[in-house]
gemmi code that builds the backbone of each chain (N, CA, C; Angstrom):
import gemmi

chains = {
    "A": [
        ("UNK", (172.653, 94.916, 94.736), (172.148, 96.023, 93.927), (173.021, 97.264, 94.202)),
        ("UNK", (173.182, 97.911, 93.102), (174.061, 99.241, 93.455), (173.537, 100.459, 93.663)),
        ("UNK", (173.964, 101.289, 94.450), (173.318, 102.729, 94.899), (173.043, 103.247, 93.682)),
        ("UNK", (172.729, 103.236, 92.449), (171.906, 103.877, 91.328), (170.542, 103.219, 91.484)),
        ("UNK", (170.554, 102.100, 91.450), (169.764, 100.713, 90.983), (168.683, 100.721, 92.708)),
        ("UNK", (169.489, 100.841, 93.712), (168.591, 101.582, 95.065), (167.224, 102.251, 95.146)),
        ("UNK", (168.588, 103.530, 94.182), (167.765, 104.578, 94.631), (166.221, 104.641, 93.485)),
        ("UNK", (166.277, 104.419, 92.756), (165.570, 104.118, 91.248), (164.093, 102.988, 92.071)),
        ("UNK", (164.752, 101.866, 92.590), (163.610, 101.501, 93.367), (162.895, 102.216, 94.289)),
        ("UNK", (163.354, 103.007, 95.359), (162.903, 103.960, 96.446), (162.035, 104.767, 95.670)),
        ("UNK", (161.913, 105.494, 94.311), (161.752, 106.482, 94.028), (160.253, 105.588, 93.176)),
        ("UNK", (160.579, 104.564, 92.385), (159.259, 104.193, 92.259), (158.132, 103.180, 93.340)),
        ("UNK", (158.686, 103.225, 94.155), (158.119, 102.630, 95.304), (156.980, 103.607, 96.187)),
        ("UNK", (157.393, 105.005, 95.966), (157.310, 105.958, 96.891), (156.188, 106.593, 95.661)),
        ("UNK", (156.638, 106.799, 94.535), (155.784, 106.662, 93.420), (154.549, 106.144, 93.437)),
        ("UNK", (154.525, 104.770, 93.596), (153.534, 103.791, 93.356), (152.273, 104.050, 94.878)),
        ("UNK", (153.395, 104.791, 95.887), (152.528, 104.856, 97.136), (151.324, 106.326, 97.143)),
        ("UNK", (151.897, 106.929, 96.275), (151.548, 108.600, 96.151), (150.444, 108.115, 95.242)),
        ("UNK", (150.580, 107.596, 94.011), (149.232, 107.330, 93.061), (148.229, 106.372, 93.825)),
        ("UNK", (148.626, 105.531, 95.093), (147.789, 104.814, 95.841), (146.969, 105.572, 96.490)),
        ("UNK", (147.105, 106.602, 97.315), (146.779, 107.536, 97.860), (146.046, 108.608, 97.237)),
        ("UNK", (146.970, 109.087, 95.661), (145.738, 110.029, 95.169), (144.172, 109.093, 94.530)),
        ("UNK", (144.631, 107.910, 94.495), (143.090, 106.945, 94.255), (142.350, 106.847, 95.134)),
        ("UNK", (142.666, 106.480, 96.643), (141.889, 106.744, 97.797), (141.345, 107.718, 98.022)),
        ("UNK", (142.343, 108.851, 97.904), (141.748, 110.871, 98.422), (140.100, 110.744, 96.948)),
        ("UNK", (140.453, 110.448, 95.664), (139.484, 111.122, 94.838), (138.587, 109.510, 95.057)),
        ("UNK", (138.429, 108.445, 95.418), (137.354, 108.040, 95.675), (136.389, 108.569, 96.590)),
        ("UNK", (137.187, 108.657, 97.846), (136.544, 108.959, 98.968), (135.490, 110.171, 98.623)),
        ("UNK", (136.397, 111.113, 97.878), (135.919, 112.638, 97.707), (134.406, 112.326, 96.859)),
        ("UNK", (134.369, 111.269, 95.581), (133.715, 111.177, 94.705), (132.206, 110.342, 95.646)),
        ("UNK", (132.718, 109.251, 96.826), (131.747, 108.668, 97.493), (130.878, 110.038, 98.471)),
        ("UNK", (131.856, 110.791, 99.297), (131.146, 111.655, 99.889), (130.369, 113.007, 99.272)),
        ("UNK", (130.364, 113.119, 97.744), (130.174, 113.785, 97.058), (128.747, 113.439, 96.675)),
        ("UNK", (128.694, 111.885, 96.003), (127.701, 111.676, 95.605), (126.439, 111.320, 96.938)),
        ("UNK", (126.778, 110.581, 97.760), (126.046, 111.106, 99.013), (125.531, 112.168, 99.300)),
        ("UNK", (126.196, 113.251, 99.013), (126.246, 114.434, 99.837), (124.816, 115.101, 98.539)),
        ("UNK", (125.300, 114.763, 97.793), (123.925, 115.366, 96.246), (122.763, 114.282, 96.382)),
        ("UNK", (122.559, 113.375, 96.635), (121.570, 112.340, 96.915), (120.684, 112.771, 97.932)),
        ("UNK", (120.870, 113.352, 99.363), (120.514, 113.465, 100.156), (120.391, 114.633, 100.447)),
        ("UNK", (121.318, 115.806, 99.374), (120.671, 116.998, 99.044), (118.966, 116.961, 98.208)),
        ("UNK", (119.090, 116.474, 97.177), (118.036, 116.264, 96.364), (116.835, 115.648, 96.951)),
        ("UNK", (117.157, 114.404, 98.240), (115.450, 114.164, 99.090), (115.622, 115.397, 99.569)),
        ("UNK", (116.078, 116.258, 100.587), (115.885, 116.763, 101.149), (115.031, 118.351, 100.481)),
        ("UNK", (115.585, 118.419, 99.326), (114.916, 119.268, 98.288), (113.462, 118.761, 98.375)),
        ("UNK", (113.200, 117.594, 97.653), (111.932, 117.118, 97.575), (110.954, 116.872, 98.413)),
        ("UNK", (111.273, 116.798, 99.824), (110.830, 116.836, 101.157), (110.227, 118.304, 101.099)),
        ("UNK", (110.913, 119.168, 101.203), (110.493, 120.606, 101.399), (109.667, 120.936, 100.126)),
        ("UNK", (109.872, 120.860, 98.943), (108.208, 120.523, 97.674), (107.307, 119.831, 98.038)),
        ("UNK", (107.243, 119.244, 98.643), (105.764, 118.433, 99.286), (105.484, 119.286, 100.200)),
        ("UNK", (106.212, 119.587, 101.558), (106.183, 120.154, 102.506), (105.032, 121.292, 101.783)),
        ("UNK", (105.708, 122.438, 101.252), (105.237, 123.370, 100.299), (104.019, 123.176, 100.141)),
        ("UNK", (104.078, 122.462, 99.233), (102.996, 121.879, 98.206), (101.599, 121.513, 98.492)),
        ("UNK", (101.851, 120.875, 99.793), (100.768, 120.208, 100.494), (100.056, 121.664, 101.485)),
        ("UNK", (101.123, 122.843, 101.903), (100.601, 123.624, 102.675), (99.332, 124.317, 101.665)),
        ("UNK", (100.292, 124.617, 100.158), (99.233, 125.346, 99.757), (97.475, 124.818, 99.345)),
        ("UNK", (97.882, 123.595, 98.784), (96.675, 122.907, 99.164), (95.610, 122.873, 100.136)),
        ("UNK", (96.103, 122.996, 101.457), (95.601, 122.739, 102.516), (94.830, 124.095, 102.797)),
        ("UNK", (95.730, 124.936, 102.601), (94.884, 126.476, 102.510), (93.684, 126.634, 101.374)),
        ("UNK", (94.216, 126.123, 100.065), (93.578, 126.448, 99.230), (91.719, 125.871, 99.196)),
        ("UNK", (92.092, 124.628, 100.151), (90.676, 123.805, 99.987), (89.849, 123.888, 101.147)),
        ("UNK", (90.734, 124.757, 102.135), (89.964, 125.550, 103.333), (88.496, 126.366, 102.772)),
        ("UNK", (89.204, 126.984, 101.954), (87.786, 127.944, 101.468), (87.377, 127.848, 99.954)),
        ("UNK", (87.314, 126.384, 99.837), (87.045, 125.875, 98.899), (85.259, 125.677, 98.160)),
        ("UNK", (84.717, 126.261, 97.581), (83.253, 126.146, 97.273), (83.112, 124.729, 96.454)),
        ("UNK", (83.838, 124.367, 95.895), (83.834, 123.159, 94.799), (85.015, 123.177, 94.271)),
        ("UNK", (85.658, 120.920, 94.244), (86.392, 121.098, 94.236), (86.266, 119.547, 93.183)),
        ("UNK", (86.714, 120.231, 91.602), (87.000, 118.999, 90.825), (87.993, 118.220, 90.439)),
        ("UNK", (88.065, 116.864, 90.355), (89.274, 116.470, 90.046), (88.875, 115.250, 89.303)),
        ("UNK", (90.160, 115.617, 88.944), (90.276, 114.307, 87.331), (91.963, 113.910, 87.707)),
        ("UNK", (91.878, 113.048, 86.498), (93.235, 111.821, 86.795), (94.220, 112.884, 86.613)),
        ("UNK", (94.449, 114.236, 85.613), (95.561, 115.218, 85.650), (95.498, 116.592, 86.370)),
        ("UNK", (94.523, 116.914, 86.723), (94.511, 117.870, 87.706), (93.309, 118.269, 88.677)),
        ("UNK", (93.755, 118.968, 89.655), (92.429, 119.707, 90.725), (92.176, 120.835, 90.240)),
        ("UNK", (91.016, 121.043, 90.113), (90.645, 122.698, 90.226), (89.914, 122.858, 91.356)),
        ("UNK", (90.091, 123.601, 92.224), (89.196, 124.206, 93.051), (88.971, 125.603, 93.217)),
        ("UNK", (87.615, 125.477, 93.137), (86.744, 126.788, 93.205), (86.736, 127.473, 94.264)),
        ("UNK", (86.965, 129.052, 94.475), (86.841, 129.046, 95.408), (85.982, 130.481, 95.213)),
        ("UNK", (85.297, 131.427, 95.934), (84.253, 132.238, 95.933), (84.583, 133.420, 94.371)),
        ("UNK", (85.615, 134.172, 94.583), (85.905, 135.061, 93.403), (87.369, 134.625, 92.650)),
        ("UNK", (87.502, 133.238, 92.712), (88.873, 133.020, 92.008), (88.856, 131.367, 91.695)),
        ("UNK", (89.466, 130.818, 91.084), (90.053, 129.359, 90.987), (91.514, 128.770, 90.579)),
        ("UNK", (91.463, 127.876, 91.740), (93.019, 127.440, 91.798), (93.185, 126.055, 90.655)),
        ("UNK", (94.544, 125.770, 90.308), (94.497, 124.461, 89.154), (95.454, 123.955, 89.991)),
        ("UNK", (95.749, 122.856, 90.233), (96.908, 121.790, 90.834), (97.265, 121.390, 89.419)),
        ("UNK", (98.685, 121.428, 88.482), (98.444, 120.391, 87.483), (99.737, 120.067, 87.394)),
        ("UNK", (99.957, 119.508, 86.099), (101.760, 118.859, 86.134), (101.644, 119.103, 84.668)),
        ("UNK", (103.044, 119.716, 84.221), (102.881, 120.439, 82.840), (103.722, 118.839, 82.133)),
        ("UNK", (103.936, 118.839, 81.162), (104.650, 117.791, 80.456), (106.079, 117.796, 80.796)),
        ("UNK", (106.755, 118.907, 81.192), (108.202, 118.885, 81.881), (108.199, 118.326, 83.206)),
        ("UNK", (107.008, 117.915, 83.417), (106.957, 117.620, 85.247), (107.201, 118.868, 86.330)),
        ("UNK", (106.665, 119.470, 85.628), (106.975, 120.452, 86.742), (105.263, 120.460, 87.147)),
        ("UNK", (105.047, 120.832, 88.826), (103.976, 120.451, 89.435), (103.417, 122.218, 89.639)),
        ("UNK", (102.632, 122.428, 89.445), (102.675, 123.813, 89.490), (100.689, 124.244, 90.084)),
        ("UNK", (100.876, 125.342, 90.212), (99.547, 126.185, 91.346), (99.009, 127.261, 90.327)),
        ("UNK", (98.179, 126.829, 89.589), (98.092, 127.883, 89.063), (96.333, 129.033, 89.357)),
        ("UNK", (96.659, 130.153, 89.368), (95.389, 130.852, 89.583), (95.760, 132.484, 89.089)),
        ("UNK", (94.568, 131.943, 88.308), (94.468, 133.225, 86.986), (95.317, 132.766, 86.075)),
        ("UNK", (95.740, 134.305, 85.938), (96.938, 133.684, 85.129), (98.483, 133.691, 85.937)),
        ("UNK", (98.604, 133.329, 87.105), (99.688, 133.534, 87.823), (99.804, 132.144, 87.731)),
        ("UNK", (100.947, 131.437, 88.049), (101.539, 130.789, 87.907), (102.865, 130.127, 89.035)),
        ("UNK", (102.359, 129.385, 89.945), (103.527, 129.043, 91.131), (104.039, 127.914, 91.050)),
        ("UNK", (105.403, 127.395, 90.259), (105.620, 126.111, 90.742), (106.252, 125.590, 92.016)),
        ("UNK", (105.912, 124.378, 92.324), (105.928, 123.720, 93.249), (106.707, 122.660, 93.231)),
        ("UNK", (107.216, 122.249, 92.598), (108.217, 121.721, 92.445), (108.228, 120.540, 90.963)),
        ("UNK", (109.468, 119.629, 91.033), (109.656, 118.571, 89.652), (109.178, 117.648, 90.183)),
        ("UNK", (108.266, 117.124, 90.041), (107.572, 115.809, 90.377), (107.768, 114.568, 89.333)),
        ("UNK", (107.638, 113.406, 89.660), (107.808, 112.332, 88.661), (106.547, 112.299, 87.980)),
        ("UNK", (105.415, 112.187, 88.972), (104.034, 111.753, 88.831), (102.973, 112.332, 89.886)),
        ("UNK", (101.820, 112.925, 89.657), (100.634, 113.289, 91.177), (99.325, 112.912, 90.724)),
        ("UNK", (99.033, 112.445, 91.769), (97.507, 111.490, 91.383), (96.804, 112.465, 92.981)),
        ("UNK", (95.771, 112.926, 92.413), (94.189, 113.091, 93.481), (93.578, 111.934, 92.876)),
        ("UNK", (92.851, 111.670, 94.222), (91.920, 110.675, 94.121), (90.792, 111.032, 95.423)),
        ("UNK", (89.809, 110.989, 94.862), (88.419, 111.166, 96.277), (87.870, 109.769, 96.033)),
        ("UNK", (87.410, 109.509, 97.816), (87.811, 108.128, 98.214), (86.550, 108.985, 99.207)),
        ("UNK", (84.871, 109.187, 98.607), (83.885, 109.855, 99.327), (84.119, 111.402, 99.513)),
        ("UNK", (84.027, 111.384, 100.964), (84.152, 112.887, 101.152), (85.837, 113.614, 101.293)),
        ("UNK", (86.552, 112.302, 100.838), (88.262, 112.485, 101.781), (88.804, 112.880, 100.186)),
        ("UNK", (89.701, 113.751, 100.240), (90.881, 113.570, 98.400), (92.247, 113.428, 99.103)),
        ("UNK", (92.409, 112.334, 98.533), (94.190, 111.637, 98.612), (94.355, 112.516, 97.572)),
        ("UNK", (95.778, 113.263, 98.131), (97.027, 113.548, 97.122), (98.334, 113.020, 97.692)),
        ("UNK", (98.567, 112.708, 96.388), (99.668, 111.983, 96.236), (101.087, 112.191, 95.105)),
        ("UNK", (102.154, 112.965, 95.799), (103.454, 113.483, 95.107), (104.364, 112.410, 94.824)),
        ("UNK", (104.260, 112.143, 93.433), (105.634, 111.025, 93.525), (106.761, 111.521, 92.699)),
        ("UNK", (108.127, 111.564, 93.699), (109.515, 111.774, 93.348), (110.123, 110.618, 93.117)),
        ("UNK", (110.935, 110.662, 92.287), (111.811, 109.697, 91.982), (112.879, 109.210, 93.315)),
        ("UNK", (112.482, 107.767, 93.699), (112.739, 107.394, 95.021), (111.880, 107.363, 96.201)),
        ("UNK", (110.847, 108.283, 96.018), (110.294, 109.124, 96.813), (108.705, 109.586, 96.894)),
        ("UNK", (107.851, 109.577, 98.334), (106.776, 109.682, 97.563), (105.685, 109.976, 98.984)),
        ("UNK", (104.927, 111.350, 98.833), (104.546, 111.772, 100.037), (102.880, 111.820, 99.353)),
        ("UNK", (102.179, 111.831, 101.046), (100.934, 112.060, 100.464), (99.939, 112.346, 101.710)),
        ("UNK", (99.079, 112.994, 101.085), (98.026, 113.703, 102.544), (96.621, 113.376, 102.043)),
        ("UNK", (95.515, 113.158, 102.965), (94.591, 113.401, 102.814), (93.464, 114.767, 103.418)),
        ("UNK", (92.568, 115.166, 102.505), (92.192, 116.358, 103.347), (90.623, 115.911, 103.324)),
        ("UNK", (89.701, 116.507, 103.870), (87.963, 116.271, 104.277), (87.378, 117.039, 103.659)),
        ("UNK", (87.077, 116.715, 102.277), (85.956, 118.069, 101.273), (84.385, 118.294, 102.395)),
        ("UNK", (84.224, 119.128, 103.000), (83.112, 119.365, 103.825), (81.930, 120.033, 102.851)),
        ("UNK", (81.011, 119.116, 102.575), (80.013, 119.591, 101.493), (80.426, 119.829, 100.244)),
        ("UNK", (81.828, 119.123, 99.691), (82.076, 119.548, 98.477), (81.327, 118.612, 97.434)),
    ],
    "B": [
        ("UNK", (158.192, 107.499, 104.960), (157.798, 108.129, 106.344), (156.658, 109.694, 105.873)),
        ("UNK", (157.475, 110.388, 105.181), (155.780, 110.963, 104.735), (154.825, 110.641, 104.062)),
        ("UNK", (155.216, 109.441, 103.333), (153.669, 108.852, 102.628), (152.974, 108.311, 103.982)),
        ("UNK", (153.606, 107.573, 104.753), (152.890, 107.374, 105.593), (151.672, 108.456, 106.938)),
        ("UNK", (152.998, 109.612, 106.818), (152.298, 111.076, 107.346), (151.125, 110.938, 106.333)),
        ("UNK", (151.262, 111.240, 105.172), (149.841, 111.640, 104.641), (149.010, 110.568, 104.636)),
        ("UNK", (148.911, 109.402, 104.175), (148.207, 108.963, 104.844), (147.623, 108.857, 105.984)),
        ("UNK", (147.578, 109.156, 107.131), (147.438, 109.172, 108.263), (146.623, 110.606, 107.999)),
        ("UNK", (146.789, 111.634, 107.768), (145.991, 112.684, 108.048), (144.669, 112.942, 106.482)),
        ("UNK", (145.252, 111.785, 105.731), (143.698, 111.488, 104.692), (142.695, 110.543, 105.105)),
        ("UNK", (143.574, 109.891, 106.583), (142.626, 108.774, 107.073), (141.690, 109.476, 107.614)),
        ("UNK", (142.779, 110.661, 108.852), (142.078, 111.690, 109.837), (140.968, 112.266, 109.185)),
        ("UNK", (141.211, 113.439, 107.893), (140.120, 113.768, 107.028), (139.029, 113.038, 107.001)),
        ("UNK", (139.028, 111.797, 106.399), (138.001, 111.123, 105.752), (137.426, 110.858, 106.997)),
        ("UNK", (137.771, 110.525, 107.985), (137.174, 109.829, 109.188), (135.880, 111.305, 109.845)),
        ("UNK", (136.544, 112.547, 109.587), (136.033, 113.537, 110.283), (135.323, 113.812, 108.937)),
        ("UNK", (135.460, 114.007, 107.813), (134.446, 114.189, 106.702), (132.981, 113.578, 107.365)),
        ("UNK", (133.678, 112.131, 106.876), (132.484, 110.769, 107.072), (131.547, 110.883, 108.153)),
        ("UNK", (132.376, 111.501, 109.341), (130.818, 112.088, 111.203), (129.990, 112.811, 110.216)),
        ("UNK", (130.583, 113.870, 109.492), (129.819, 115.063, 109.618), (129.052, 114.927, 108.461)),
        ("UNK", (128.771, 113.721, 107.561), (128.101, 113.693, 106.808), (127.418, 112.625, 107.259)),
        ("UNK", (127.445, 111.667, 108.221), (126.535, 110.554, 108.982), (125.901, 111.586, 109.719)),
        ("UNK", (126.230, 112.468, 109.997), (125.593, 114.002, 111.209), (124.086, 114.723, 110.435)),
        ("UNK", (124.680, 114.858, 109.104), (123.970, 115.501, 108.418), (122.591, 114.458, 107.830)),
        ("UNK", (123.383, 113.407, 107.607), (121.661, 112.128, 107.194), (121.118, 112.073, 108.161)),
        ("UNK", (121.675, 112.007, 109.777), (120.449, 111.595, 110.504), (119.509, 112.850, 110.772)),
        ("UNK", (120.162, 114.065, 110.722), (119.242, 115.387, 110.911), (118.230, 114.945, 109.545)),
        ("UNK", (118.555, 114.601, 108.162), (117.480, 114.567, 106.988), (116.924, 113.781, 107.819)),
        ("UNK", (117.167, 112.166, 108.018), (116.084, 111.701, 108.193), (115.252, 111.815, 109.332)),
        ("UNK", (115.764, 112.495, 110.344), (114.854, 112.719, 111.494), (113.939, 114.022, 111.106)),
        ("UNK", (114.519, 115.077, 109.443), (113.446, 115.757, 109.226), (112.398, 115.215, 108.332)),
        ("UNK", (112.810, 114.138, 107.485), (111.880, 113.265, 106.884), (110.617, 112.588, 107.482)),
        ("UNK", (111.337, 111.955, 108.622), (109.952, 111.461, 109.661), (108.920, 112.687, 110.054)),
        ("UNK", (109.719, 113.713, 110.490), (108.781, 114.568, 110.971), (107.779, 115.303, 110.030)),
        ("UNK", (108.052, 115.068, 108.735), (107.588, 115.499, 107.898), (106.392, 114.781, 107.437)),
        ("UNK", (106.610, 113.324, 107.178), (105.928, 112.614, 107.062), (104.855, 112.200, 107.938)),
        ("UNK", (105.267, 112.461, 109.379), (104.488, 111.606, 110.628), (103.541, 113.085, 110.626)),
        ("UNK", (104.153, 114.361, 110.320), (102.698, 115.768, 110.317), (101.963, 115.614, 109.340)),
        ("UNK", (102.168, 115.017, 107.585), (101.410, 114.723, 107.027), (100.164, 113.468, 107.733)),
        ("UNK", (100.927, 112.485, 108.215), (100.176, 111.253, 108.260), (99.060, 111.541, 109.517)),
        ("UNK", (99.496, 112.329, 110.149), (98.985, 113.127, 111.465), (97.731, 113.751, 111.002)),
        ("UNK", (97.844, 114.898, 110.051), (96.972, 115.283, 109.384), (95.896, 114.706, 108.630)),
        ("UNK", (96.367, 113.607, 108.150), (95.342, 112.645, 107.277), (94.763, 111.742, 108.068)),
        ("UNK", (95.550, 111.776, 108.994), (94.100, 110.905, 110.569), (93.343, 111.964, 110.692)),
        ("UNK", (93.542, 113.164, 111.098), (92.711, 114.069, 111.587), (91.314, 114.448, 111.124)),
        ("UNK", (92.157, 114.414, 109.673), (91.003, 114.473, 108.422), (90.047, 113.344, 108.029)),
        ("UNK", (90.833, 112.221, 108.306), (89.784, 111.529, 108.261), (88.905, 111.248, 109.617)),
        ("UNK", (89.279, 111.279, 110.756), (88.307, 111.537, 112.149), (87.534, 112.950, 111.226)),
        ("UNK", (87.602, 113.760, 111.315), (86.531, 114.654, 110.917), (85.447, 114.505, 109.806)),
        ("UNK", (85.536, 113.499, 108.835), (85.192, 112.970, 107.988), (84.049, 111.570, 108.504)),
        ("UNK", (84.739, 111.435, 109.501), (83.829, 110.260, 110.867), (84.150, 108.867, 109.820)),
        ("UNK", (85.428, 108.588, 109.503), (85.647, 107.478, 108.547), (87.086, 106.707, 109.320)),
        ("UNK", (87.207, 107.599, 110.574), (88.805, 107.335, 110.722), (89.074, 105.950, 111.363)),
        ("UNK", (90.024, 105.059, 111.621), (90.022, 103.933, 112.320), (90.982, 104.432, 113.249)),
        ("UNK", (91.300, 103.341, 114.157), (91.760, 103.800, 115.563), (93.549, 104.121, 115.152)),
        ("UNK", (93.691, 103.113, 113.788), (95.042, 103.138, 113.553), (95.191, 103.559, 112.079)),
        ("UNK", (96.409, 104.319, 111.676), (96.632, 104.554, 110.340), (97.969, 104.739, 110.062)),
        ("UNK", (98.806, 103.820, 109.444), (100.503, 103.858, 109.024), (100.792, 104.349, 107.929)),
        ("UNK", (101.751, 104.381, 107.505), (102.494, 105.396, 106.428), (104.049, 104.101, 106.320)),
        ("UNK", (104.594, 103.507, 105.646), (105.773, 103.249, 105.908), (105.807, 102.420, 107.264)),
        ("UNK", (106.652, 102.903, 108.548), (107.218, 102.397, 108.811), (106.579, 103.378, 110.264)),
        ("UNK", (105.884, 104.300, 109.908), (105.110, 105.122, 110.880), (103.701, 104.459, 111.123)),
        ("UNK", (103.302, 104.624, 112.483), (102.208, 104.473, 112.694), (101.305, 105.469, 113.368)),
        ("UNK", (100.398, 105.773, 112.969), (99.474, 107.160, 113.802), (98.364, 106.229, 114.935)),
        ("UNK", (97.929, 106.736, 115.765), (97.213, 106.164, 117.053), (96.043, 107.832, 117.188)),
        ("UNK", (94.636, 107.157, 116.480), (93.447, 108.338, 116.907), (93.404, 108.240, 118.664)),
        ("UNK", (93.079, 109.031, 119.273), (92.635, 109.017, 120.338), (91.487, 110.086, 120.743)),
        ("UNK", (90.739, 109.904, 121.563), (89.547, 111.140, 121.507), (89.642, 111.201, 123.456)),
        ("UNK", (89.430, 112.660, 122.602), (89.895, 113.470, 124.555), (88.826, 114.587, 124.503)),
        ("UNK", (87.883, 113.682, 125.464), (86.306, 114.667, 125.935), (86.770, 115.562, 126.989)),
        ("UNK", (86.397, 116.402, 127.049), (85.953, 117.569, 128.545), (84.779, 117.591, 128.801)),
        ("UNK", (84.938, 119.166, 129.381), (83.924, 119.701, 129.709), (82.580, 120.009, 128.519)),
        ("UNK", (82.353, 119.755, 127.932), (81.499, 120.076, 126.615), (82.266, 120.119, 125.352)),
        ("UNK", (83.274, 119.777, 125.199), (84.165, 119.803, 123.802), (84.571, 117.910, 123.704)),
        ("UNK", (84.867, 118.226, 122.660), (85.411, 116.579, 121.995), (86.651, 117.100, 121.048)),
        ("UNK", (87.794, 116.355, 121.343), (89.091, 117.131, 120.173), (89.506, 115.195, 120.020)),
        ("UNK", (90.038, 115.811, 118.764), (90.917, 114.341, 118.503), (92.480, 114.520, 118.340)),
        ("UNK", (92.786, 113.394, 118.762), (94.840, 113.291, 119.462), (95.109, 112.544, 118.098)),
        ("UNK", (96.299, 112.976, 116.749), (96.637, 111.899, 116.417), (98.276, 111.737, 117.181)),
        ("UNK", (98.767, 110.411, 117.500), (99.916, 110.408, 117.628), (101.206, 109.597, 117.016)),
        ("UNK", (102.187, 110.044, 116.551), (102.558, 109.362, 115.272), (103.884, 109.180, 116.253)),
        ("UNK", (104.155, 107.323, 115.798), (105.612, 107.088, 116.559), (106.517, 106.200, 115.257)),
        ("UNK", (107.690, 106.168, 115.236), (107.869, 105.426, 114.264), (109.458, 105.469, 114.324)),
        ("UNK", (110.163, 105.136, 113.548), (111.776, 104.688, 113.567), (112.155, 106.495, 113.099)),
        ("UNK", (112.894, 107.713, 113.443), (113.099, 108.769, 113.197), (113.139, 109.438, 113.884)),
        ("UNK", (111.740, 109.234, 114.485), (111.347, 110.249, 115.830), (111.236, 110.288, 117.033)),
        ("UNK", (112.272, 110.470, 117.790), (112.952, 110.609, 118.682), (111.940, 110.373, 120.322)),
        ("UNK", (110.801, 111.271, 119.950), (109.556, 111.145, 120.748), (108.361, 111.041, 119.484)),
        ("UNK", (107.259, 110.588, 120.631), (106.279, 110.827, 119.530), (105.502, 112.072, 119.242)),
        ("UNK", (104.865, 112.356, 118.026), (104.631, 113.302, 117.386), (103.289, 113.874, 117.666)),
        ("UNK", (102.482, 114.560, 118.271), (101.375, 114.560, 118.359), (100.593, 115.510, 117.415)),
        ("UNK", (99.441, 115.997, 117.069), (98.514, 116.964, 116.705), (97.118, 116.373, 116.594)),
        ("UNK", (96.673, 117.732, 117.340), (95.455, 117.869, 118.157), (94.627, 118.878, 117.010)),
        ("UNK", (93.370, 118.369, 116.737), (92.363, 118.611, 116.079), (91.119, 118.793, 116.378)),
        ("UNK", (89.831, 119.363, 116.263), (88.431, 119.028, 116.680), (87.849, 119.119, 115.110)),
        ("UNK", (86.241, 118.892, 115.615), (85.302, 118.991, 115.013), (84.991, 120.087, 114.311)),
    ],
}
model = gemmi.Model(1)
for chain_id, residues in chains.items():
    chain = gemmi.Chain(chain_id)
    for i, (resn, *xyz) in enumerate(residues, 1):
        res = gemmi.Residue()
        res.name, res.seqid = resn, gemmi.SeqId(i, " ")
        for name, pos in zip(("N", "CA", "C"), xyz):
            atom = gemmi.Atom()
            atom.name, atom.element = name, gemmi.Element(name[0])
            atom.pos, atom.b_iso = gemmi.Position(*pos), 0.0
            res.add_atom(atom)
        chain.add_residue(res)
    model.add_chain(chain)
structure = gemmi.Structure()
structure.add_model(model)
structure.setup_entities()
């Protein structure tokens, strides 16, 4: 082979090694990327329950009566009432009066009273937390 | 000879990327457990106060353990939650 015909190989050789490499660099980038948003997003949804469940927990502390149906809680409480509900966007939201707190994007939330106990139950896509609390004379 | 340099320091990268994002899942999931094992903690508690509770109550892959710790004139209840996450186990203490 002649030093034209050489160098012409070297150059796509070295070529072929550089596009090998920029395929590795943007996989890698694209694997630790999508990881990195996956495990952003539980970790999002972790802290909406977290949330979610505190305000509950307060809310049914001083709770006078507390109703629930298959789409939402209301609980009563002496000069006010709270709504647990999930609007059609999924968004999970606190509402009292007319104020308005969401709580996060939920897939799906089911209360259920099981006697004196109410299961709630947050379901995220993947994902899915749940508490029970003790209605005392409710 | 420098493809090979760069390679070598996209290996280095990726290798030190890759800790610090295996670094970062086990902190989620060791905050996941803890998250979960204070809910599940709580929902023993609640149900001991409810006088419905059983000695045991799991979640996943967690398990909670009631325990009842008398004194002097008081009664409190122990839940303790152990499970794959948490490093020790989790306790919270409740009464009547």
């Amino acid at each position: 082979m002649n030093k034209g015909g050489m160098a012409a190989l070297e150059a796509l050789i070295a070529a072929a090694q550089v596009l090998i490499l920029a395929a590795v660099v943007c996989a890698l980038l694209v694997t630790f990327w999508q990881t990195w948003l996956k495990y952003n997003e539980a970790c999002r949804q972790r802290q909406w329950a977290a949330v979610a469940f505190a305000y509950l927990d307060q809310d049914l502390r001083d709770a006078e009566e507390v109703l629930v149906t298959a789409s939402e809680l209301r609980i009563v409480q002496e000069n006010r009432e709270c709504i647990y509900r999930v609007t059609a966007e999924k968004s999970f939201y606190r509402g009292l009066g007319s104020a308005y707190y969401p709580l996060g994007i939920v897939e799906s939330v089911s209360f259920r009273r099981e006697g004196d106990l109410l299961w709630a139950e947050l379901y995220f896509p993947g994902e899915c937390y749940r508490c029970c609390y003790f209605l005392e004379g409710n | 000879m420098e493809v090979i340099m760069a390679a070598a320091v996209i290996a280095l990268a990726a290798l030190v990327l890759g800790a610090a994002l295996a670094g970062a899942m086990q902190i989620f999931r060791a905050s996941q457990a803890v998250t979960r094992g204070r809910l599940l903690a709580a929902s023993h508690l609640e149900q001991a106060a409810a006088g419905v509770a059983e000695p045991f109550l799991w979640e996943g892959e967690l398990q909670s353990t009631l325990t009842v710790l008398e004194g002097e004139g008081y009664i409190l209840w122990q839940a303790e939650v152990s499970g794959p996450g948490l490093a020790e186990p989790l306790r919270l203490v409740g009464g009547p």
